[in-house]
BAGU-341944 format. One record per residue (C-alpha): x, y, z. Coordinates in steps of 0.25 Angstrom, whole numbers, plus 5000, padded with zeros to 4 digits. Each point is the difference from the previous one (the first is absolute). Example, Ala and Ser with C-alpha at 12.3 -4.5 7.8 and 13.67 -1.06 7.14 Angstrom:
rec u=5049 | v=4982 | w=5031
rec u=5006 | v=5014 | w=4998
// end
This chain:
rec u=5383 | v=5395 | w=5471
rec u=5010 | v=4996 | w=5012
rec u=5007 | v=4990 | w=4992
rec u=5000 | v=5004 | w=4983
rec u=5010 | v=4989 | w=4999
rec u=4989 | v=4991 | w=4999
rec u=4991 | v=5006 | w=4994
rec u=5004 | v=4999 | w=4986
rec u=5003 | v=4990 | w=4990
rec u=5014 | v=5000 | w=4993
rec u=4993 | v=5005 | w=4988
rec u=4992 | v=5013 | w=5004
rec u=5013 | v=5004 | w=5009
rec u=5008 | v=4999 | w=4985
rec u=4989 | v=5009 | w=4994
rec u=4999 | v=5010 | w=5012
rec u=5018 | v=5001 | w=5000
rec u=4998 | v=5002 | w=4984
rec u=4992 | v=5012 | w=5004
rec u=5005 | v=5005 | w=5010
rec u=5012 | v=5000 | w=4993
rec u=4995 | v=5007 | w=4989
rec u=4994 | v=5012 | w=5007
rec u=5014 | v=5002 | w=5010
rec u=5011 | v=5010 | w=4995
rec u=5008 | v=4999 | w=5012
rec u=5002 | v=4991 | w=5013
rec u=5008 | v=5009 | w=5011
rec u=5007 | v=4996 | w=5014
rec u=5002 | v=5010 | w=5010
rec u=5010 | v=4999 | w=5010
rec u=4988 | v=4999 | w=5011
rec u=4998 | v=4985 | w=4994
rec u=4987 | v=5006 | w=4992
rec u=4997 | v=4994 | w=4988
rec u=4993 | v=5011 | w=4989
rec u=4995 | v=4997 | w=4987
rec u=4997 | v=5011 | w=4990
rec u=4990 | v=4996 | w=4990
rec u=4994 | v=5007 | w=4986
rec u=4992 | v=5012 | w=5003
rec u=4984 | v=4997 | w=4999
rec u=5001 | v=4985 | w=5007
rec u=4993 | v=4997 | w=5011
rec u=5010 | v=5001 | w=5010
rec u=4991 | v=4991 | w=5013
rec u=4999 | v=4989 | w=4988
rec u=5016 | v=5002 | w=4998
rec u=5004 | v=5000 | w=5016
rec u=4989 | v=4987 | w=5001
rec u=5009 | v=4992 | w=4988
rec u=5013 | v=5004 | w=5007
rec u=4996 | v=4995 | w=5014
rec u=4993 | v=4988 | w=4992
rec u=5014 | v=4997 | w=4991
rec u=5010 | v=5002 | w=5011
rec u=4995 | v=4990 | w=5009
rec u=4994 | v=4990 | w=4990
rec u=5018 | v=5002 | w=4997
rec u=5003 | v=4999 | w=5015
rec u=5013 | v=5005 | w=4996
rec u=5003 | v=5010 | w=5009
rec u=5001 | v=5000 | w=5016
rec u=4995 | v=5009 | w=5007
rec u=4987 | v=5009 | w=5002
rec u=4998 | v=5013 | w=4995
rec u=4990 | v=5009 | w=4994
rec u=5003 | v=5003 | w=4987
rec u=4993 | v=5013 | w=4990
rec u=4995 | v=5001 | w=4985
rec u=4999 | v=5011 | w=4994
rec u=4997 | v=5009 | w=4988
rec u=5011 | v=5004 | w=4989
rec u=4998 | v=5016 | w=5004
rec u=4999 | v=4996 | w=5014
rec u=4987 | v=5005 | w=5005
rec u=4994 | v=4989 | w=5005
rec u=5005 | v=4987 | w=5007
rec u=4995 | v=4987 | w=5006
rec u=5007 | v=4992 | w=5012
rec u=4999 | v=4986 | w=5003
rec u=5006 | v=4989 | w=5009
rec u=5010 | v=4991 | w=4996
rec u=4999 | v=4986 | w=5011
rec u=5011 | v=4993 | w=4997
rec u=4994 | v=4986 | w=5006
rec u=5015 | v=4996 | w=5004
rec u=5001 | v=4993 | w=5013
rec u=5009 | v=5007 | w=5007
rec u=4993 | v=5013 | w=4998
rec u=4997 | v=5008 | w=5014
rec u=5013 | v=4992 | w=5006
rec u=5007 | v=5013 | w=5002
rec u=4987 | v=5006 | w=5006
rec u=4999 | v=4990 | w=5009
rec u=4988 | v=4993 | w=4996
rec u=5005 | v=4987 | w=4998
rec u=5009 | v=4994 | w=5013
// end
């Protein structure tokens, strides 16, 4: 599961944002960079946190790393996952790259 990108045909990734969409209420950004979706109560929420990941860097729209969280409507229980944004200048700052 490194790389989701291509791990999916244009079709099943239509199928999985559909419900993905359908069971999110919410998308939240903290000020930390962090990334939460709040989905319908009853959801499995590492199924949810799995699409996310899967959706986001299928899009490859955003930047940077980070580790984003679903959770439930009444907030008792959460899934984290790790957003890799793939981009080529990524660990630059970090000094990874020279």
């Amino acid at each position: 599961m490194e790389d989701l990108r291509r791990n999916i045909s244009k079709e099943d990734l239509n199928a999985l944002k559909k419900k993905f969409d359908d069971g999110v209420i919410e998308s939240l950004w903290s000020e930390n960079g962090e990334l939460t979706y709040i989905i319908k109560d009853g959801l499995d929420l590492n199924e949810y946190a799995l699409a996310a990941k899967q959706i986001l860097e299928s899009e490859g729209d955003i930047a940077h790393d980070f580790t984003g969280k679903v959770t439930n409507k009444s907030k008792t229980e959460s899934a984290r996952f790790d957003y890799k944004s793939g981009w080529f200048l990524d660990g630059l700052a970090d000094g990874e790259i020279e």
